[in-house]
C-alpha positions in Angstrom: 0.0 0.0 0.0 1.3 3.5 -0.8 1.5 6.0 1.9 1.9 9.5 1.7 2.4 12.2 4.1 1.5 16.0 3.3 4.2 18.4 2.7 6.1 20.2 5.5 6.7 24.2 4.9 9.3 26.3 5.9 9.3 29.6 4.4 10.6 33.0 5.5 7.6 35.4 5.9 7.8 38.1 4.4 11.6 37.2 3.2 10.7 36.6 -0.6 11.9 33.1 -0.4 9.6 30.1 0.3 11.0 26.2 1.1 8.8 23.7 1.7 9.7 19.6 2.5 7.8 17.2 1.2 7.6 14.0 2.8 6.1 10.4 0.7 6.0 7.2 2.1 7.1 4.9 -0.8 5.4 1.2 -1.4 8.3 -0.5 -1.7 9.8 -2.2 1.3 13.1 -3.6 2.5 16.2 -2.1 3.4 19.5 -0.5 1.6 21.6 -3.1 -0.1 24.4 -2.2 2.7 24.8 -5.1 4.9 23.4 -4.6 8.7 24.2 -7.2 11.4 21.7 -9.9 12.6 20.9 -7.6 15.8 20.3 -4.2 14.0 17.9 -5.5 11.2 16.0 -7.0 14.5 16.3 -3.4 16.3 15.0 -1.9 12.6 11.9 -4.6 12.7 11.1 -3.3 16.4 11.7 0.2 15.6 9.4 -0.5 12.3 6.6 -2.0 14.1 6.9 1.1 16.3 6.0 3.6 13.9 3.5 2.5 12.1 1.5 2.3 15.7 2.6 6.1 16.2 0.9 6.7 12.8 -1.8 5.3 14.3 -1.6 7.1 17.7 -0.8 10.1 16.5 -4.1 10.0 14.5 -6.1 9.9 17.8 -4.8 12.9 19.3 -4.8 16.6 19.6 -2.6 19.0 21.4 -1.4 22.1 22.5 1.3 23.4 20.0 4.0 26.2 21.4 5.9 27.7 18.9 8.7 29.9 19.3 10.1 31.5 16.2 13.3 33.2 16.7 15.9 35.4 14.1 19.2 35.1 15.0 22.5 37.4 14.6 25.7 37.0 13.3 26.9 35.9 17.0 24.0 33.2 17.4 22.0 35.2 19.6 18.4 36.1 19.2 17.8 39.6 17.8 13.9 39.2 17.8 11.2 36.2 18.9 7.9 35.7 18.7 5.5 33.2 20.2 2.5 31.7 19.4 -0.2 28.9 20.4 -2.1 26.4 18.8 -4.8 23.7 18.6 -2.6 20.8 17.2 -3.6 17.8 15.5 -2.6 15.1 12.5 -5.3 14.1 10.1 -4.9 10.2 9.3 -7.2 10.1 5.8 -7.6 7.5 3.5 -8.4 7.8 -0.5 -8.5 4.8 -2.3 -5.2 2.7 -1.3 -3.1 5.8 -0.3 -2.7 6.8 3.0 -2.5 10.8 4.0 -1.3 12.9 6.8 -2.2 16.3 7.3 -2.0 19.0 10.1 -3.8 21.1 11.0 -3.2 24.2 13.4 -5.7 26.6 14.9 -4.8 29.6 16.6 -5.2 30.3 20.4 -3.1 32.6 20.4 -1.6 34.6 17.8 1.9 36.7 17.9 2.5 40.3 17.2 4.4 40.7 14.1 7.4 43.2 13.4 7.2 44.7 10.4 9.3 43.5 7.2 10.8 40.8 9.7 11.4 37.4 7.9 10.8 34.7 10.1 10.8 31.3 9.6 7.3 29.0 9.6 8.6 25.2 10.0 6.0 22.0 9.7 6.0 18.2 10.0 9.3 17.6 12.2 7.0 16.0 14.9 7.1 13.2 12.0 10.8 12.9 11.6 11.0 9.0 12.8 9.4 8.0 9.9 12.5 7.7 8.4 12.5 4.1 10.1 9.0 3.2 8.7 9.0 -0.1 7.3 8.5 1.7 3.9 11.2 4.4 4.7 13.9 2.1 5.0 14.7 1.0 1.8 15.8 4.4 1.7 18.3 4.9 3.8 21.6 3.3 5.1 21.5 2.0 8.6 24.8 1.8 11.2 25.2 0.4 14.6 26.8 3.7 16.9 28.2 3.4 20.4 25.3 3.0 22.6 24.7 6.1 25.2 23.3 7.2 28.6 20.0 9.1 28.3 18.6 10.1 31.7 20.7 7.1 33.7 19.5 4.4 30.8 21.1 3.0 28.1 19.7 3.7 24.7 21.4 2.2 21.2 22.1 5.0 18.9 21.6 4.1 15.2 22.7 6.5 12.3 20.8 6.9 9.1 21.9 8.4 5.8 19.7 8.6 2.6 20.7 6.0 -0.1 22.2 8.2 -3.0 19.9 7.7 -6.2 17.1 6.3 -4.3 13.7 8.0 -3.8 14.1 10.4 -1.4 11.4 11.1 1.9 12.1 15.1 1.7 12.4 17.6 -1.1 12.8 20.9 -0.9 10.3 22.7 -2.8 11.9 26.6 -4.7 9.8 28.5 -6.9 7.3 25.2 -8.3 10.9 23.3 -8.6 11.5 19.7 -6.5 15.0 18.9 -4.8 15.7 16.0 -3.5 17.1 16.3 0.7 20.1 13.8 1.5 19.5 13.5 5.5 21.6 11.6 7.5 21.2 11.9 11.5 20.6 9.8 14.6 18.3 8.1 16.5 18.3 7.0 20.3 16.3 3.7 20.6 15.0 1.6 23.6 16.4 -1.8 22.7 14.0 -3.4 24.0 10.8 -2.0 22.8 12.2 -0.5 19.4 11.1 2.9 20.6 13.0 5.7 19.8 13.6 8.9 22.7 15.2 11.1 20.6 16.5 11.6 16.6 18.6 14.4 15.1 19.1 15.0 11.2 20.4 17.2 9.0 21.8 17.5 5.2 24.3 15.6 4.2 26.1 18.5 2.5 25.1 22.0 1.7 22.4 22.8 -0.8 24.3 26.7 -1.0 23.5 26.8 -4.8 19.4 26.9 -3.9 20.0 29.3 -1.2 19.8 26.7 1.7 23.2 26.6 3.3 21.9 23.9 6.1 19.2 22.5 8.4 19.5 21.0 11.1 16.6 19.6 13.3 16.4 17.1 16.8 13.2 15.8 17.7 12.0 14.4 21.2 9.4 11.3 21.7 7.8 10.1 25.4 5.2 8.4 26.1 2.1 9.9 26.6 -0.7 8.4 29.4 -4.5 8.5 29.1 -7.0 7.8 31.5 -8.6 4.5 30.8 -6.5 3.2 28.8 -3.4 0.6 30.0 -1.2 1.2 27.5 0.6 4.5 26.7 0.7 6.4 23.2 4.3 7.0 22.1 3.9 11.2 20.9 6.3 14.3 20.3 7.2 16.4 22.6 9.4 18.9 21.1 11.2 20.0 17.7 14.0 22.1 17.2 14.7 23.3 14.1 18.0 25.5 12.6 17.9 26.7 9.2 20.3 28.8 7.8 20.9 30.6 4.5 23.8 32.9 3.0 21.9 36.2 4.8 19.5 34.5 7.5 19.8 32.2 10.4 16.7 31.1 11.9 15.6 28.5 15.1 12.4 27.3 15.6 11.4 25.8 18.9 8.0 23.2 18.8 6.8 22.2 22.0 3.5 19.8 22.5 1.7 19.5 25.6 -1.6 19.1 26.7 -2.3 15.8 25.0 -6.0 14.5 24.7 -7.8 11.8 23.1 -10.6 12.3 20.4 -12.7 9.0 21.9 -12.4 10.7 25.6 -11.0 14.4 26.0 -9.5 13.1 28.7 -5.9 15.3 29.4 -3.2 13.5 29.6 0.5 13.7 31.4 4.0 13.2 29.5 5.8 10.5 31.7 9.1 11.5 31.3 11.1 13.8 29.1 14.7 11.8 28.0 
């Protein structure tokens, strides 16, 4: 079955220039022709399993959505910020055999804006382990890193790079043109369960000749609980985003709270933050 996720847009308001990422969940299945030991392509099938339940779960759920949007200097340091709130939620919808995922975001509370201020608007990174989707992986090559201590327990790390010359899950979207995003990154994975606490990506090398000089992103996951229900739901809790270009340098800050069930409305609690 083909899945596809909806794009994810980054664009500098009122900058001129517009980038979007668009994410597609490919039929085909399998992994990269690079060899992977016994115990990592059982750690993949884990992992696997575990995201195509968040799909599910994520599906389920709606949340409170802080954004901070901040412009950075030369130095690093914010020169302006603005905050905003919203009503969060991921549309699972079906059409015909294809799959589609689409947020949505209503505003509780909207910023004031500066005046001929570009700012970036990022979208999607709450999705950013579906790079280990059983129908991601054929994508991408998979290593085996030095495990490492998150919060006093021991998570394996696993590093990812996109397969040169196979289908890409991002493009970068300039003036009605597609580009094709190399990612590589890491993710921090429970060995046990196969669910992952953390993942950071970024471009393999720099896109400088459409304007995008890099991007860097690191996404957090925890479980979520609900009242009623035994098991918890395996949800985002924050995504950080750094993009730069020759003249801008921008951070993005995602945070998602208040977690409640569509079936219920019951609030929920994060049990811990790794």
């Amino acid at each position: 079955m083909k899945q596809a996720l909806s794009s994810v847009r980054m664009f500098a308001r009122r900058g001129g220039m517009m980038l979007a990422l668009a994410c597609l969940l490919i039929s085909d299945t399998g992994r990269s022709a690079e060899p992977t030991s016994r115990s990592l392509d059982q750690l993949l099938d884990r992992t696997g399993g575990v995201v195509s339940k968040f799909l599910d779960q994520l599906s389920q759920v709606k949340c409170t959505e802080q954004v901070s949007q901040a412009k950075l200097g030369k130095s690093g340091k914010s020169e302006y910020t603005e905050n905003s709130t919203f009503d969060y939620l991921v549309l699972l919808q079906a059409n015909g055999g294809d799959l589609t995922l689409a947020e949505s975001r209503l505003a509780e509370r909207a910023p004031k804006h500066k005046e001929n201020l570009p700012l970036l608007v990022t979208n999607g990174f709450s999705t950013l382990l579906l790079v280990f989707h059983p129908s991601y992986q054929t994508s991408f090559q998979f290593t085996s890193l030095e495990d490492e201590l998150l919060d006093g327990k021991r998570y394996a790390k696993v590093g990812f790079r996109h397969v040169p010359g196979m289908r890409s899950t991002a493009v970068l979207l300039l003036r009605g043109r597609e580009y094709p995003l190399d990612l590589e990154g890491v993710a921090w994975v429970d060995k046990d369960s196969g669910e992952i606490v953390k993942m950071s990506a970024e471009l393999e090398s720099s896109m400088e000749d459409v304007g995008l000089r890099a991007l860097r992103s690191e996404v957090q996951y925890a479980p979520v609980r609900f009242l009623g229900v035994k098991e918890g739901f395996w949800l985002p809790v924050s995504a950080t985003i750094d993009v730069e270009t020759p003249r801008q340098h921008w951070r993005n800050l995602h945070r998602f709270t208040e977690y409640q069930r569509f079936s219920t409305s019951v609030e929920s609690t994060i049990a811990g933050n790794p």
